[in-house]
C-alpha positions as CSV (number, residue, x, y, z in Angstrom):
1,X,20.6,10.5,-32.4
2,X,19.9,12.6,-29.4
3,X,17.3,10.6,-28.3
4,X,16.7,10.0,-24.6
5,X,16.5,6.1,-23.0
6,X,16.4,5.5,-19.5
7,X,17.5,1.9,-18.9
8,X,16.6,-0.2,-16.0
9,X,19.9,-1.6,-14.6
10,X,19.8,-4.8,-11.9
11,X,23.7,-4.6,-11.9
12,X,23.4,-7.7,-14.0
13,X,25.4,-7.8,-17.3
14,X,22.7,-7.7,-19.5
15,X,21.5,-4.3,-18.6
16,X,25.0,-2.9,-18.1
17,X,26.0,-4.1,-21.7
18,X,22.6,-2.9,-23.1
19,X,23.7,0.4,-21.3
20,X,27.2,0.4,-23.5
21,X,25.4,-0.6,-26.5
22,X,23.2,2.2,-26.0
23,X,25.5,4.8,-25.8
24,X,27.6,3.7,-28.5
25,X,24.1,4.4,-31.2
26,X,24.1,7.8,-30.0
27,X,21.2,7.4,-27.5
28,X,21.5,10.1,-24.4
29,X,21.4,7.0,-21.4
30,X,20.5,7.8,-17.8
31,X,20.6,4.5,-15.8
32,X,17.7,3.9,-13.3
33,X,18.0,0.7,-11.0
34,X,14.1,0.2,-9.8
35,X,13.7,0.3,-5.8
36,X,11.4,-2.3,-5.7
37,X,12.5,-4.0,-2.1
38,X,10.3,-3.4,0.5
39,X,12.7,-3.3,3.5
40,X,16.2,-2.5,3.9
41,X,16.7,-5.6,5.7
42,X,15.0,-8.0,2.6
43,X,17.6,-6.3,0.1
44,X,20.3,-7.6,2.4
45,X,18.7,-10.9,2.6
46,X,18.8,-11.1,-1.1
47,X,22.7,-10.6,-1.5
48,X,24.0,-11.1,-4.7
49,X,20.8,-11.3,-6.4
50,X,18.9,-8.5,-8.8
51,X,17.0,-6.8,-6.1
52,X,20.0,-6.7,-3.3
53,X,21.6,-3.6,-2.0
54,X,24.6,-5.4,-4.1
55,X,23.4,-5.2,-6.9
56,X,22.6,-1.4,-7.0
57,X,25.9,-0.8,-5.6
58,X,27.0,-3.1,-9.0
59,X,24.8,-1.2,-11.4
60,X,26.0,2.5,-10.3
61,X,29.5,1.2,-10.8
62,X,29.1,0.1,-14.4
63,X,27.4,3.8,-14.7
64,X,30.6,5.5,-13.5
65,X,32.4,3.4,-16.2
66,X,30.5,4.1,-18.8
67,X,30.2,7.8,-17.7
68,X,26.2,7.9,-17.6
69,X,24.1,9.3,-14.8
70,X,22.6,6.7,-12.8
71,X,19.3,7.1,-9.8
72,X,17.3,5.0,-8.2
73,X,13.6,5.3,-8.6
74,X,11.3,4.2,-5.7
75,X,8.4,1.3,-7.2
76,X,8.2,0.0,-4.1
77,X,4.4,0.7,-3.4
78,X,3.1,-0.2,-7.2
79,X,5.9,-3.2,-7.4
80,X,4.2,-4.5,-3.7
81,X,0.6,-4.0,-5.0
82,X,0.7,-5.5,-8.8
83,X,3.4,-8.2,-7.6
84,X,3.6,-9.3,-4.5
85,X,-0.4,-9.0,-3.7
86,X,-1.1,-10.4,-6.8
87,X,1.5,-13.6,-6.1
88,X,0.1,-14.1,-2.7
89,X,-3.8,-13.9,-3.4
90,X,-3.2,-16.3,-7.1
91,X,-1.6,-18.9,-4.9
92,X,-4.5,-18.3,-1.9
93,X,-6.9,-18.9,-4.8
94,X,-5.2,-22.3,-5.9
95,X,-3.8,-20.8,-8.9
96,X,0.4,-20.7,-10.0
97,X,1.5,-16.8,-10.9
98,X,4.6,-15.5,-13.2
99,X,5.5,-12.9,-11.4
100,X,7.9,-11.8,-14.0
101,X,5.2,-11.8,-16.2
102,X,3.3,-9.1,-13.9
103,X,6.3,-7.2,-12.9
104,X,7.1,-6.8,-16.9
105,X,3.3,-5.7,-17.6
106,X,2.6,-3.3,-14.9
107,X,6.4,-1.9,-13.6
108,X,8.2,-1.8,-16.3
109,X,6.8,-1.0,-19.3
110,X,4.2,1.0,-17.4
111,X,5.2,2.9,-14.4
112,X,8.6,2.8,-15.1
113,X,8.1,4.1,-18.7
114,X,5.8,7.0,-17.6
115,X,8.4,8.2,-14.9
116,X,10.8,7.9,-17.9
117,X,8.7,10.2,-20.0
118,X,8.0,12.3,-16.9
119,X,11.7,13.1,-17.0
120,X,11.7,13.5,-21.0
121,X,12.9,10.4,-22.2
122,X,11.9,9.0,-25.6
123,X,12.5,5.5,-24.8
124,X,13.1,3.5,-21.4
125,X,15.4,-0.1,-22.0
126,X,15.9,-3.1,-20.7
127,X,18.1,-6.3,-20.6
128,X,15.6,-8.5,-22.3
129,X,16.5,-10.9,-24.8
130,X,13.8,-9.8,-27.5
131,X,14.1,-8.1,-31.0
132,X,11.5,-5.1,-31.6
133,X,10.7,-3.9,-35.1
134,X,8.1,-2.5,-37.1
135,X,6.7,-3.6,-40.1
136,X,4.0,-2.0,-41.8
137,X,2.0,0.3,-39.0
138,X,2.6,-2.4,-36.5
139,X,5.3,-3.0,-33.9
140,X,5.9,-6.5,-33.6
141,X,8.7,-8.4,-31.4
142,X,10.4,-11.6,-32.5
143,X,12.5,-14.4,-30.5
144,X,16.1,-13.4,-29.6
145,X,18.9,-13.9,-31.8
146,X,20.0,-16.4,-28.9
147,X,17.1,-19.0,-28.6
148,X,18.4,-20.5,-25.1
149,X,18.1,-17.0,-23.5
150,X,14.9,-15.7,-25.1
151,X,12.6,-14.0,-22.9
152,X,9.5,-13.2,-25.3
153,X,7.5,-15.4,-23.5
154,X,7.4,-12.9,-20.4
155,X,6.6,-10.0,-23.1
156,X,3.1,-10.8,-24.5
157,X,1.6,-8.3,-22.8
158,X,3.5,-5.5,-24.2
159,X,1.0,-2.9,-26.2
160,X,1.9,-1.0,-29.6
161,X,2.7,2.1,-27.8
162,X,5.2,0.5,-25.1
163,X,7.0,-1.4,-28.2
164,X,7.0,2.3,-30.3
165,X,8.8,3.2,-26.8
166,X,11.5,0.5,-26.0
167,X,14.4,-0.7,-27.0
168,X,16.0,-4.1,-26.2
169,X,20.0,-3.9,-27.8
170,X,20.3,-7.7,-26.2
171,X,18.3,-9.6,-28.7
172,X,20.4,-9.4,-31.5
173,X,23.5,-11.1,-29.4
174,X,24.4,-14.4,-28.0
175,X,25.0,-14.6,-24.0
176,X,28.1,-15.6,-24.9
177,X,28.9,-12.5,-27.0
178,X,27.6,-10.0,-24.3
179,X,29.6,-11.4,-21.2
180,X,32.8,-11.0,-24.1
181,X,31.9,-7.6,-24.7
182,X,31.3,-6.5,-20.9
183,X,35.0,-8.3,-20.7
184,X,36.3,-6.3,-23.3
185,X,35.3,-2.9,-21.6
186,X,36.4,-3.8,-18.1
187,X,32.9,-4.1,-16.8
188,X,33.8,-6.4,-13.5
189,X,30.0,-8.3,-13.8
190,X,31.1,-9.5,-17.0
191,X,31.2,-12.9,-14.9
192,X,28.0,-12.6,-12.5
193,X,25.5,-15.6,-12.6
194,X,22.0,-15.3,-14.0
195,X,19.5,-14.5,-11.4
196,X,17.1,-17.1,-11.9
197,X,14.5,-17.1,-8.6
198,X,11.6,-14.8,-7.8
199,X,13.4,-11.6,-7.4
200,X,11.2,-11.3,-3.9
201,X,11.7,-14.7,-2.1
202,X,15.2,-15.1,-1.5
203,X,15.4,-18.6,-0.4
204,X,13.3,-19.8,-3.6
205,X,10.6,-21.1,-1.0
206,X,7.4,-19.1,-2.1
207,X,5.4,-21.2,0.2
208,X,7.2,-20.7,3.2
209,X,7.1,-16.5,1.8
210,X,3.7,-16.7,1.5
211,X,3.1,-18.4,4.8
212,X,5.6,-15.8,6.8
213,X,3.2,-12.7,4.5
214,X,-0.1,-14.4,5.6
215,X,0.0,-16.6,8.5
216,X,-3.2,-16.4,9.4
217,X,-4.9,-17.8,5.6
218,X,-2.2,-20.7,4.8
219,X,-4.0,-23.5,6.8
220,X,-3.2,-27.6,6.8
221,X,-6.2,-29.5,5.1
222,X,-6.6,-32.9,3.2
223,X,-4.9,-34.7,-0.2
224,X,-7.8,-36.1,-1.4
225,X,-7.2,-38.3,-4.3
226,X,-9.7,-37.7,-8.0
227,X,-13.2,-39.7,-5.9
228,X,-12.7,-37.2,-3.2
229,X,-11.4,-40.2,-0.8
230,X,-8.7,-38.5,2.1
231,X,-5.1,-39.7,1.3
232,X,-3.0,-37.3,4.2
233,X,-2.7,-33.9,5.5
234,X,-0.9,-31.4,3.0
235,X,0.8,-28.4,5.3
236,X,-1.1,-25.1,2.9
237,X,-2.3,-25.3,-0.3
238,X,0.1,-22.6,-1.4
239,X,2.9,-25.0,-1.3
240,X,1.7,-27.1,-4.2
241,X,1.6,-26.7,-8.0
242,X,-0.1,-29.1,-10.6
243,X,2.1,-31.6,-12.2
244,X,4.8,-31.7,-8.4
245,X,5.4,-34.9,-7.9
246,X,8.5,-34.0,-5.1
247,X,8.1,-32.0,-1.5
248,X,4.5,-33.7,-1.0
249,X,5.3,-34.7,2.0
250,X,3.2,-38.1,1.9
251,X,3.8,-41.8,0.8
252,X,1.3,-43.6,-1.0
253,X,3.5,-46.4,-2.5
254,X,3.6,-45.4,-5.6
255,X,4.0,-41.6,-7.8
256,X,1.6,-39.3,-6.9
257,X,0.9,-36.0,-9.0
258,X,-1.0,-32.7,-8.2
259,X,-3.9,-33.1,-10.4
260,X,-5.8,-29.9,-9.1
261,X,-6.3,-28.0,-6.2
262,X,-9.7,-26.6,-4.7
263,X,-9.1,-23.8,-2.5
264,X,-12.5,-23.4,-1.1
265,X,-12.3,-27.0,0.0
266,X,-8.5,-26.6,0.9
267,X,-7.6,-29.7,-1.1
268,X,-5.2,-30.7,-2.9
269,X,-6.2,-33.7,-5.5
270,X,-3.5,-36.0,-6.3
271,X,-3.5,-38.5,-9.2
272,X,-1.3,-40.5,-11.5
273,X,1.1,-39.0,-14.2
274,X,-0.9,-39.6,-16.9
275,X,-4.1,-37.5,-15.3
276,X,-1.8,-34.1,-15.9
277,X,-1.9,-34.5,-19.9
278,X,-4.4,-32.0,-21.7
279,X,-4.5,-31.2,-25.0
280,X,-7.1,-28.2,-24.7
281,X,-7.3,-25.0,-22.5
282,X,-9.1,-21.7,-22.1
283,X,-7.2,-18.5,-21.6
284,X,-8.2,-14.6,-20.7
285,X,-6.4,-11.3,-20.4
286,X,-5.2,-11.9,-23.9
287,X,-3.1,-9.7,-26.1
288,X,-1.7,-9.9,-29.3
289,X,0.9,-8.1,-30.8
290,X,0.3,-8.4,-34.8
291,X,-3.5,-7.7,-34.6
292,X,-5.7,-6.3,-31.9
293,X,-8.3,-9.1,-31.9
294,X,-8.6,-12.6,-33.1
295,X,-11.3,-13.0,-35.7
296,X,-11.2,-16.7,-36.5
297,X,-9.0,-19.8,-35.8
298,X,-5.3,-19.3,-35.9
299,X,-2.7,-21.8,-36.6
300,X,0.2,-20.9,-33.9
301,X,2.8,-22.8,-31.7
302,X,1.6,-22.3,-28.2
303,X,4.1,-23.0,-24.4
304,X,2.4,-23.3,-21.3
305,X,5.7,-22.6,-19.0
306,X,8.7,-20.3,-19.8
307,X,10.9,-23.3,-19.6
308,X,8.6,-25.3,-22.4
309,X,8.8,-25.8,-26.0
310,X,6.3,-24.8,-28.9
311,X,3.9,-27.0,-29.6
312,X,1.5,-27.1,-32.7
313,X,-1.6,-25.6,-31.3
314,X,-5.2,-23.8,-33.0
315,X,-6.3,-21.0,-30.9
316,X,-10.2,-19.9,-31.1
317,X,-12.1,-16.7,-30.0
318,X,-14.8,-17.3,-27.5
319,X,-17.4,-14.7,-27.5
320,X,-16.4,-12.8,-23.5
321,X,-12.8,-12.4,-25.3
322,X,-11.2,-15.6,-24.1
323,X,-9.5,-18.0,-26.4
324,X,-9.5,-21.7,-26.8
325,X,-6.2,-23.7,-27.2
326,X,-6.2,-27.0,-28.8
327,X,-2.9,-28.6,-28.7
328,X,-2.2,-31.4,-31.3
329,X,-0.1,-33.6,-28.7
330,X,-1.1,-33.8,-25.1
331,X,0.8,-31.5,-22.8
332,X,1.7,-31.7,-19.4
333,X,0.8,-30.1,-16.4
334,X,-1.0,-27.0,-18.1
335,X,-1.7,-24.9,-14.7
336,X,-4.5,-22.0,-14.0
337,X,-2.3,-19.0,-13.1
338,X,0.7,-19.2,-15.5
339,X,0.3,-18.0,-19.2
340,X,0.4,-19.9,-22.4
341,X,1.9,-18.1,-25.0
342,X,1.8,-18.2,-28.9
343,X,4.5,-17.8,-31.7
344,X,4.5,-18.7,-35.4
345,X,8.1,-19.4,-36.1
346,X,10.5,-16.6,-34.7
347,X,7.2,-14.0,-34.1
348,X,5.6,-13.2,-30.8
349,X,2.1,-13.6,-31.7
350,X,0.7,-12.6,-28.3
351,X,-0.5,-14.6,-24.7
352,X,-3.0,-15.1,-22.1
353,X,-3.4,-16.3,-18.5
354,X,-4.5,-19.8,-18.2
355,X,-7.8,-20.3,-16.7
């Protein structure tokens, strides 16, 4: 084909398979893992995981094997201001951030696409577990061939001109089938475990990440429970997330939920299981993939997590570009900061943050 892709390779198997597969359609590859650590010492930290000095030294040897040119590209500045910033101040703000979510909308299929074209590539790749196609004039992106590893729900954001540039060769396979095919060609990660926590905070302790970025704004104040009344001392509002019932770090005698949190009062409000069922929400920084704009009330399935399932949902324009979500069955522990995200059947509709 002759066309140019630059894939982004963690040193994980997905992006070294969707190297080979690459390849072998005729694309030109040049392999790219994304600097994105901000010390030497934090890529050591992270050892074995996608942003470790490990993993690099993983992703240029599946280069050599597949006889590819591989660099690193340095993201460390936008990666530190649209991610990590961005983590810290949602959580400061009482709010719960997908990271992954903001790494995919502005590194990845934006800076890292236009350093991609910079060097004349046609199209940059990923390890995603997504199918892109077009249909008609539009681009539109369905669920992976592989529901249990499908990662549309972190791709909402994506506009028609990054989908008319990317290509995602690990959505038509089963897990199973790529780890069998990195076997096959002798790629030694063929058997490396998922990475599954924030690429950033090694230990998976965001709170204790945040608290050693920004000692001086993650203060103790009060669980107060729904009337306001003062039930304990929480250690940092950054620590909590609605719907956490463990790590609360108080006894009341009986389950106690995060119901909300109120950063300008430093509280945390806790409350019973069944005060963190909703069946309605509104959302912002919405995209959609089939259409530009939403003109009247769609039927859709809508998630509120990554982790969750579908649910029967109408979304509704509000007038400032905001949508409405009304759920048919309650669900749980919808939280400001992460995004809800809409599908009918196998199709990425589009997404918004939760407000």
């Amino acid at each position: 084909m002759n066309k140019k892709v630059v894939i982004g390779m963690s040193g994980g198997v997905d992006s070294s398979v969707a190297a080979y597969l690459l390849k072998k359609q005729g694309y030109d590859v040049i392999g790219v893992t994304m600097q994105i650590w901000q010390e030497v010492e934090e890529a050591e930290l992270r050892e074995g995981g996608c942003c470790s000095l490990s993993a690099v030294d993983d992703a240029r040897r599946v280069a050599d094997k597949l006889d590819i040119p591989f660099y690193i590209m340095n993201f460390k500045e936008a990666f530190k201001k649209n991610v990590i910033d961005y983590f810290i101040d949602e959580y400061m703000e009482g709010r719960t951030p997908n990271p992954c979510i903001a790494c995919n909308k502005f590194i990845k299929f934006d800076a890292f696409l236009k350093k991609a074209q910079a060097i004349g590539a046609d199209y940059v790749s990923t390890g995603h577990y997504a199918r892109i196609y077009k249909e008609g004039d539009r681009y539109l992106v369905r669920r992976a061939e592989d529901d249990t590893k499908d990662q549309t729900y972190a791709l909402y954001n994506l506009t028609q001109y990054q989908l008319e540039h990317t290509v995602m060769p690990c959505g038509e396979y089963r897990k199973t089938e790529i780890r069998e095919i990195a076997k096959e060609i002798g790629l030694e990660v063929h058997s490396k475990k998922d990475s599954q926590e924030i690429c950033f905070v090694y230990d998976n302790d965001h709170g204790a990440y945040i608290k050693n970025q920004v000692p001086e704004k993650v203060k103790e104040g009060n669980f107060v429970d729904k009337e306001g009344n003062i039930l304990g001392k929480h250690k940092g509002i950054v620590y909590y997330t609605i719907g956490q019932r463990k790590g609360l770090g108080i006894a009341l005698g009986k389950p106690m939920y995060v119901v909300d949190i109120i950063p300008y009062k430093n509280e945390v409000v806790l409350g019973s299981e069944e005060d963190i069922f909703n069946t309605e929400l509104i959302a912002k920084d919405i995209n959609f993939i089939p259409f530009d704009t939403l003109e009247q009330p769609l039927e859709v399935e809508a998630k509120v997590r990554y982790s969750g399932k579908p649910s029967k949902a109408v979304i509704a324009p509000l007038e400032d570009g905001k949508v409405k979500v009304i759920f048919e069955t309650k669900q749980r522990a919808i939280t400001k900061g992460q995004s809800v995200v809409f599908y009918q059947g196998d199709l990425l509709v589009g997404g918004g943050v939760i407000e």
